[in-house]
C-alpha positions in Angstrom: -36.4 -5.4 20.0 -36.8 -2.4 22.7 -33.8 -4.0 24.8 -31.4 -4.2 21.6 -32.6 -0.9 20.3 -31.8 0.7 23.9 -28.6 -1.1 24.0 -27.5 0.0 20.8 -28.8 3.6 21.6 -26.5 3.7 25.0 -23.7 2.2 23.5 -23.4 5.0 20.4 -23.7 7.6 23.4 -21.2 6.1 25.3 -19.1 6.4 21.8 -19.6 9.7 21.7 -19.0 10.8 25.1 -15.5 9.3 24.8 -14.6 10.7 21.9 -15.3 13.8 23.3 -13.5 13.6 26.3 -10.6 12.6 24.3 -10.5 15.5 22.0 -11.0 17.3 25.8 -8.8 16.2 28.0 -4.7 14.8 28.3 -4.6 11.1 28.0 -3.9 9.6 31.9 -5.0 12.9 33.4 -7.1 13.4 36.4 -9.9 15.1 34.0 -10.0 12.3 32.0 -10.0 9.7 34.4 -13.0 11.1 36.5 -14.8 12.1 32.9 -14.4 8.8 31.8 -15.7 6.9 35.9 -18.6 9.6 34.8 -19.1 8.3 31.5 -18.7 4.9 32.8 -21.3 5.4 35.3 -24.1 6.9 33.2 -23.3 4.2 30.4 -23.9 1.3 33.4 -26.8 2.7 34.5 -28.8 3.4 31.9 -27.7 0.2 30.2 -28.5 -2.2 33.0 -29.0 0.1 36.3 -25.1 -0.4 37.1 -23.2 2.5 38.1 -20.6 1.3 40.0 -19.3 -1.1 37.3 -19.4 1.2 34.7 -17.3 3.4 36.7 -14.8 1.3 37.9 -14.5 -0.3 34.0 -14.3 3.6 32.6 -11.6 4.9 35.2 -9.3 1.7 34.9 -8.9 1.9 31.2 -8.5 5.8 31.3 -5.6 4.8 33.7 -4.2 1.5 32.0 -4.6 2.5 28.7 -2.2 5.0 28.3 0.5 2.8 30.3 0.1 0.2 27.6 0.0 2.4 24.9 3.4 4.3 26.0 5.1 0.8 26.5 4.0 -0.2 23.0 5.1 3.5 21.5 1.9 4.2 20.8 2.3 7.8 19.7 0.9 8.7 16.1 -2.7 8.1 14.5 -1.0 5.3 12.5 0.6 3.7 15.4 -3.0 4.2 17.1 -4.5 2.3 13.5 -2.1 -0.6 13.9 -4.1 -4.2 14.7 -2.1 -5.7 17.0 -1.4 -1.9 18.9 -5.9 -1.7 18.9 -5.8 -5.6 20.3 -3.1 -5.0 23.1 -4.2 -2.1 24.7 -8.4 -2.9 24.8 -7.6 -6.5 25.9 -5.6 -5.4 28.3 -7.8 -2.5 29.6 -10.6 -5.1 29.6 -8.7 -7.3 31.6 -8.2 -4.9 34.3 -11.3 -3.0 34.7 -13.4 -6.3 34.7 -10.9 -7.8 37.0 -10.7 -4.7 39.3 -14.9 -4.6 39.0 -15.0 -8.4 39.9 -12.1 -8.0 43.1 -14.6 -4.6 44.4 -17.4 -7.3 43.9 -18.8 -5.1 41.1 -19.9 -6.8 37.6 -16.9 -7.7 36.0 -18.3 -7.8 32.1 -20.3 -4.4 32.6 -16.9 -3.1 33.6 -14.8 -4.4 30.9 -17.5 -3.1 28.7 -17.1 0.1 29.6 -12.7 -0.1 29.5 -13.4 -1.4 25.8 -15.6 1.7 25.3 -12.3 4.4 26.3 -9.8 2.0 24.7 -11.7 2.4 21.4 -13.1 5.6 21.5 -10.9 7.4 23.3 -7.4 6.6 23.9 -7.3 4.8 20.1 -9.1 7.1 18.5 -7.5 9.6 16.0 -6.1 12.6 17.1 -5.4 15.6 15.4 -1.3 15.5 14.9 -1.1 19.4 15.2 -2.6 19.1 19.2 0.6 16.1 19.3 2.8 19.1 17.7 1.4 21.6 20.3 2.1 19.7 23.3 5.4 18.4 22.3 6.3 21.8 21.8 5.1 23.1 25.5 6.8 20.2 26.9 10.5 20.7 25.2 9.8 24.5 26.5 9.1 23.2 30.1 12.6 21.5 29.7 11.1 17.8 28.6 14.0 17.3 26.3 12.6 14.0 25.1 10.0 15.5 23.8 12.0 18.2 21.5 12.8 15.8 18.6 8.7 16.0 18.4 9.0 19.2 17.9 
């Protein structure tokens, strides 16, 4: 029972702190790639005593997951709701943060636990569509010209 209570305990924190760094940081940005080795890391070691994994699993995803995403449009809260969008981009993420993990000689299903943690609670979590609106307005400003129909 104490194991699967701890698990549990680490696992809603983990949540959390994802979420949050979401709502905090640009998706694929440096912030959120080093939050989200930091997140990684705590969540690893206080699940099993396995930083490294963690970390490795954490930062991949924060990296890959927003490469899937923008091959697969992935732009709106509905687009971020869609099954087979949620399915694609945490396999995926998985894949490579365990594989990455395993290839360092790091535990591969620590790691892909913590790339399914960002997938979910980060990069396919809601997001408010007036922060979308924002950004898509600084970046037609800056001259992004793609990003003006946004806006």
């Amino acid at each position: 029972f104490g194991n699967a209570l701890k698990g549990s305990l680490v696992a809603q924190a983990a949540a959390l702190g994802a979420n949050s760094i979401g709502a905090n940081t640009e998706a694929g940005s440096f912030e959120s790639i080093a939050s989200h080795a930091a997140l990684g890391c705590l969540a690893g070691a206080a699940g099993s005593g396995d930083c490294a994994s963690g970390a490795i699993g954490g930062a991949t995803s924060a990296v890959v997951a927003p490469l899937v995403g923008g091959a697969l449009g992935v732009t709106t809260n509905a687009d971020r709701e869609s099954t087979v969008n949620r399915v694609v981009v945490t396999a995926v993420a998985m894949l490579a943060g365990g594989g990455l993990a395993a290839v360092l000689g790091q535990d591969g299903l620590i790691a892909a636990g913590a790339a399914q943690n960002e997938a979910l609670n980060n990069y396919l979590s809601s997001k408010p569509e007036r922060q979308a609106y924002e950004k898509a307005n600084r970046e037609c400003a800056n001259g992004i010209w793609s990003s003006c129909a946004s806006a």
